[in-house]
C-alpha positions as CSV (number, residue, x, y, z in Angstrom):
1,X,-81.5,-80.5,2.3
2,X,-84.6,-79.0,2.6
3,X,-84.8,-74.9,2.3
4,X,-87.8,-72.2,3.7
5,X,-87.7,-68.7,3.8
6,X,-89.8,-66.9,6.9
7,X,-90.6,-63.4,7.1
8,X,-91.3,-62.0,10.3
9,X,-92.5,-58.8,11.5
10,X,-93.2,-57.2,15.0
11,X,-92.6,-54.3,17.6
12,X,-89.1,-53.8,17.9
13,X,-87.8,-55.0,21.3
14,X,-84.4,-56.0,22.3
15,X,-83.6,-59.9,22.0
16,X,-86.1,-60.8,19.2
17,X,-82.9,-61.6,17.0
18,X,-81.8,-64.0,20.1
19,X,-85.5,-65.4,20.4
20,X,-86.2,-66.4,16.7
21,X,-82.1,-67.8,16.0
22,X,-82.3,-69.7,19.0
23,X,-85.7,-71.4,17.4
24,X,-83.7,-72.3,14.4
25,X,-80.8,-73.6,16.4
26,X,-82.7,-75.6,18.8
27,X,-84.3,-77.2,15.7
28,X,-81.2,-78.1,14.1
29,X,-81.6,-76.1,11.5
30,X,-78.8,-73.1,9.6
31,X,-79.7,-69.9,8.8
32,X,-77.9,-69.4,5.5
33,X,-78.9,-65.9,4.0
34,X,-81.0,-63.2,6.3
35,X,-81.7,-59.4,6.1
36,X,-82.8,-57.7,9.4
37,X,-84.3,-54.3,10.1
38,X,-85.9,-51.7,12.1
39,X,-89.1,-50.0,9.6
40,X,-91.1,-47.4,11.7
41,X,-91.2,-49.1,15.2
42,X,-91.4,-52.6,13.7
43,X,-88.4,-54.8,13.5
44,X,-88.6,-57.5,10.1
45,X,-87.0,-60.1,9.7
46,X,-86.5,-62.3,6.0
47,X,-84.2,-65.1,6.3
48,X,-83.8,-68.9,4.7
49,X,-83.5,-71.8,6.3
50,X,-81.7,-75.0,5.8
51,X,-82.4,-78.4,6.8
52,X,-84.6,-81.5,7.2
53,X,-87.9,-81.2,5.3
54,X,-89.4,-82.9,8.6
55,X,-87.7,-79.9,10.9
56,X,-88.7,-77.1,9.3
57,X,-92.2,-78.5,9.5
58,X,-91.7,-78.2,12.9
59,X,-89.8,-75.1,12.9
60,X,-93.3,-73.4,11.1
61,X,-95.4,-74.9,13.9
62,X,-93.3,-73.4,16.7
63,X,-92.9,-70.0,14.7
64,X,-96.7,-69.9,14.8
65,X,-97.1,-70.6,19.0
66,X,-94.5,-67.7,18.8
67,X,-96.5,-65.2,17.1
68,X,-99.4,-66.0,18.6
69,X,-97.9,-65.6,22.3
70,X,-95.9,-62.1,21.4
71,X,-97.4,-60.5,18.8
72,X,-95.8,-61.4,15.8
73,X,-96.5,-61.8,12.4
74,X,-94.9,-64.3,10.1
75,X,-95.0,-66.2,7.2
76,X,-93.2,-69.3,6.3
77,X,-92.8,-70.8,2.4
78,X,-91.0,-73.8,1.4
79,X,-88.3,-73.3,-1.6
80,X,-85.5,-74.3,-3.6
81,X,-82.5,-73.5,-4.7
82,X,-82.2,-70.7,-7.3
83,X,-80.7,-71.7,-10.4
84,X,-77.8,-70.0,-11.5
85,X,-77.8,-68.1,-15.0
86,X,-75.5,-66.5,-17.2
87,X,-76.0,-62.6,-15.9
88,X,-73.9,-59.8,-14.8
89,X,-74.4,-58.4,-11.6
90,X,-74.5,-55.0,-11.7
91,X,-74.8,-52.1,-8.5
92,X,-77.5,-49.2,-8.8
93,X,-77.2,-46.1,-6.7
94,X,-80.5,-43.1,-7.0
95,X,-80.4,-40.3,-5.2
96,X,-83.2,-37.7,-5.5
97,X,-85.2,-35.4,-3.5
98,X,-88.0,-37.3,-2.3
99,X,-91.6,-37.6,-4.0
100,X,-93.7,-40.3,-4.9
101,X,-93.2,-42.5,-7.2
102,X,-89.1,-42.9,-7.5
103,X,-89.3,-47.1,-6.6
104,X,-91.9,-47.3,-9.4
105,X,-90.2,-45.3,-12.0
106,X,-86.9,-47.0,-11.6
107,X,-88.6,-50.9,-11.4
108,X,-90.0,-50.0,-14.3
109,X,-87.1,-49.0,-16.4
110,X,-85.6,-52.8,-15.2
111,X,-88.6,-54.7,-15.9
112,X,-89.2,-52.9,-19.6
113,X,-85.6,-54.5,-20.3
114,X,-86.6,-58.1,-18.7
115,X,-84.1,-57.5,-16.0
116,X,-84.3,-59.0,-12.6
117,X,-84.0,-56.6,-9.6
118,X,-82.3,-59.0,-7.2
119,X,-82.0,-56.7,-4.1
120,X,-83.3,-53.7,-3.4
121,X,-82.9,-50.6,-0.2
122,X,-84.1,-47.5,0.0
123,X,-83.9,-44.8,3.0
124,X,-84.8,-40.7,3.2
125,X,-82.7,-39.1,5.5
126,X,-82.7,-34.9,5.7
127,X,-80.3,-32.8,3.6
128,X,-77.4,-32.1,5.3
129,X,-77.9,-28.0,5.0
130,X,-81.3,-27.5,4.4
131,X,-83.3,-30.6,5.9
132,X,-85.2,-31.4,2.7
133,X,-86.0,-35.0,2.2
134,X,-83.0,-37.0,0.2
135,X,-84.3,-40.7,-1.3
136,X,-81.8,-42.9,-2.2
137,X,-81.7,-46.3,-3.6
138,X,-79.3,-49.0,-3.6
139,X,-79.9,-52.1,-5.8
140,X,-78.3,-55.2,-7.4
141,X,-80.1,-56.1,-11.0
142,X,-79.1,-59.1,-12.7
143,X,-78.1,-58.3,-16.5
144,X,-78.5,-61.2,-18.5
145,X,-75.8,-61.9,-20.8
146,X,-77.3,-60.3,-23.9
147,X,-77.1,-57.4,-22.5
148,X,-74.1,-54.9,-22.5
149,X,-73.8,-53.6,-19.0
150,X,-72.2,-50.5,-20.9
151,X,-74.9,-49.6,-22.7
152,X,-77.4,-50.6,-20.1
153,X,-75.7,-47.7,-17.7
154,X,-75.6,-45.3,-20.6
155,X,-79.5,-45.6,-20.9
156,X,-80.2,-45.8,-17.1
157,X,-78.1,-42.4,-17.1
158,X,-80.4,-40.6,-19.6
159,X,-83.4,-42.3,-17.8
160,X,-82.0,-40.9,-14.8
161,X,-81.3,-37.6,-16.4
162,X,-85.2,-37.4,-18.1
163,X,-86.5,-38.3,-14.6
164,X,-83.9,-35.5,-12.7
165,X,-82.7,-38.3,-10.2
166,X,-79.0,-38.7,-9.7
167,X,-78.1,-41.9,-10.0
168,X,-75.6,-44.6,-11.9
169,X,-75.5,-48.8,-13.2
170,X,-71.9,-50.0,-12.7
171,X,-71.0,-54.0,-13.2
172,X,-70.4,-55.5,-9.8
């Protein structure tokens, strides 16, 4: 079993969902993982794709006819499987007032500590009273095992507290 993952991006319009899983499905092929959304006025799409090397060939051919007749952009890589290590899985919420910078600051505290942010969403949305723009991140990192997830959240709360975010690292 063959894998690819496709990222596609274009004006947001009702049944683009329908036109690009009905490519897959006429090609004999399973979406197995996907994240869809609406950024700005554009609709992205990332998902993998599972089956015959020979049909998802095929399936990148047709994806490019598509983006050429409607305006979308996309990209198409072949991949494997991800191995499967020892790690914890542990949940990361931020919340701040917005300002530059708050994605970097926090990707960098992960990466100092060689840890792998596996997923990754962030939104601003107005204060409820006052209207002021609120950040908040949502994460999954993946601890590996020779590190304690205890005191990984006790230093991501004194990062947190040095950098005035609110936020907290709880095992999944």
């Amino acid at each position: 079993m063959a894998r690819a993952v496709i990222a596609t991006i274009g004006e947001d319009r009702p049944g683009l969902v329908n036109e690009l899983s009905t490519l897959v499905l006429e090609m004999n092929l399973n979406i197995e993982d996907s994240r869809m959304t609406v950024l700005g006025g554009e609709f992205a799409v990332l998902m993998s794709v599972t089956g015959a090397d020979e049909l998802l060939d095929r399936l990148d051919q047709k994806l490019a006819r598509l983006s050429a007749d409607s305006g979308l952009a996309h990209l198409f890589r072949k991949t494997a499987e991800r191995s499967q290590a020892a790690e914890t899985i542990c949940l990361v919420r931020v919340e701040a007032m917005d300002h530059p910078g708050i994605v970097n600051s926090i990707a960098g505290f992960f990466s100092e500590r060689s840890i792998n942010i596996r997923e990754l969403e962030t939104q601003t949305r107005p204060a409820a009273h006052t209207g002021a723009p609120v950040f908040s991140v949502e994460m999954e990192v993946e601890v590996p095992a020779d590190l304690s997830p205890d005191e990984l959240a006790a230093a991501f709360a004194k990062f947190c507290d040095e950098q005035d975010l609110d936020g907290n690292l709880s095992a999944a």
